[in-house]
C-alpha positions as CSV (number, residue, x, y, z in Angstrom):
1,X,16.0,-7.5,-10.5
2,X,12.8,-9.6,-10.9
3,X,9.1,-8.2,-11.8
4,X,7.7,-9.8,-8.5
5,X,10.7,-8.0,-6.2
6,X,10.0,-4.8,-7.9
7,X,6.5,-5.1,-7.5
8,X,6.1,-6.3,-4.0
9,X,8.9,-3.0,-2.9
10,X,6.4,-0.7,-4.9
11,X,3.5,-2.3,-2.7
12,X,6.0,-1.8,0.8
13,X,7.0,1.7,-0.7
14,X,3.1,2.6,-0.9
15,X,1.9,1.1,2.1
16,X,4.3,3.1,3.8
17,X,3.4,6.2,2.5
18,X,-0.6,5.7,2.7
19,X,0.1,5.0,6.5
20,X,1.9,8.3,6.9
21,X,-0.6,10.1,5.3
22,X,-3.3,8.3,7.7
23,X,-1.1,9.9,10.8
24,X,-0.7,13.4,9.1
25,X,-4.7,13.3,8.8
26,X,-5.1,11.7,12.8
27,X,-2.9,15.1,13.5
28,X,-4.9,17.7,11.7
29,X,-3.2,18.3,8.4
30,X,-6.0,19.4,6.2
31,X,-6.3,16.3,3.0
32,X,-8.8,16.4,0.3
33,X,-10.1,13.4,1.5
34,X,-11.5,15.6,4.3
35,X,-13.7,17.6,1.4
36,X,-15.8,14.2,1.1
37,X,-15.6,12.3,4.7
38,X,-14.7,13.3,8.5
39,X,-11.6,13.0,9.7
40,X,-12.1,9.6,11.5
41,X,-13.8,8.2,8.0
42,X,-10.5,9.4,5.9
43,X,-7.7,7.7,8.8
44,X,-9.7,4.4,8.6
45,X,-9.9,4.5,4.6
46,X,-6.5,5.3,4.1
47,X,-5.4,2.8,7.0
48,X,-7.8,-0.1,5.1
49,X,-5.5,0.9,1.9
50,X,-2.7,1.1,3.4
51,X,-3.4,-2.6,5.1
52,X,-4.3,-4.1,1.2
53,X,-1.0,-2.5,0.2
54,X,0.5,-4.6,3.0
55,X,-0.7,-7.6,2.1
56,X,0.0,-7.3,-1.6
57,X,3.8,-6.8,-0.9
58,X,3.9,-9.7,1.4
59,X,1.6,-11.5,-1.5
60,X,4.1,-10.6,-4.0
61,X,7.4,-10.9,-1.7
62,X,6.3,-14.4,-1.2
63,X,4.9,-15.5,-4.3
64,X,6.2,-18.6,-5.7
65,X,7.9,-18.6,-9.0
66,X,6.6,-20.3,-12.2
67,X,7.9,-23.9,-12.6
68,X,7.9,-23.5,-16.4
69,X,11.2,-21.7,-17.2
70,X,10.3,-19.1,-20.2
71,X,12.3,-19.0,-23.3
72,X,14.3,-16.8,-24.9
């Protein structure tokens, strides 16, 4: 398995996971986050990361290789 595929299923893996925990905070699970900002501040930062996560993956997924093959 390549670096990049690795890399860009970490980025999926935590996108996903930043967007479930935007939804657990939209339906009143109590988050640290909540100790700083109010609920509608904490689902739009987490949904803003989760959206940068996003695009990394895709970013990474879709990267194009070197042309320069590396030695071994």
């Amino acid at each position: 398995m390549r670096v990049q595929t690795l890399l860009g299923a970490l980025f999926l893996l935590a996108g996903i996971f930043q967007m479930i925990t935007a939804v657990l905070i939209y339906q009143g699970e109590r988050h640290y986050i909540l100790r700083f900002a109010n609920r509608k501040v904490g689902i739009v930062i987490y949904v803003i990361f989760s959206i940068l996560l996003f695009y990394l993956a895709y970013r990474t997924f879709n990267a194009q290789p070197d042309a320069t093959p590396v030695k071994p």
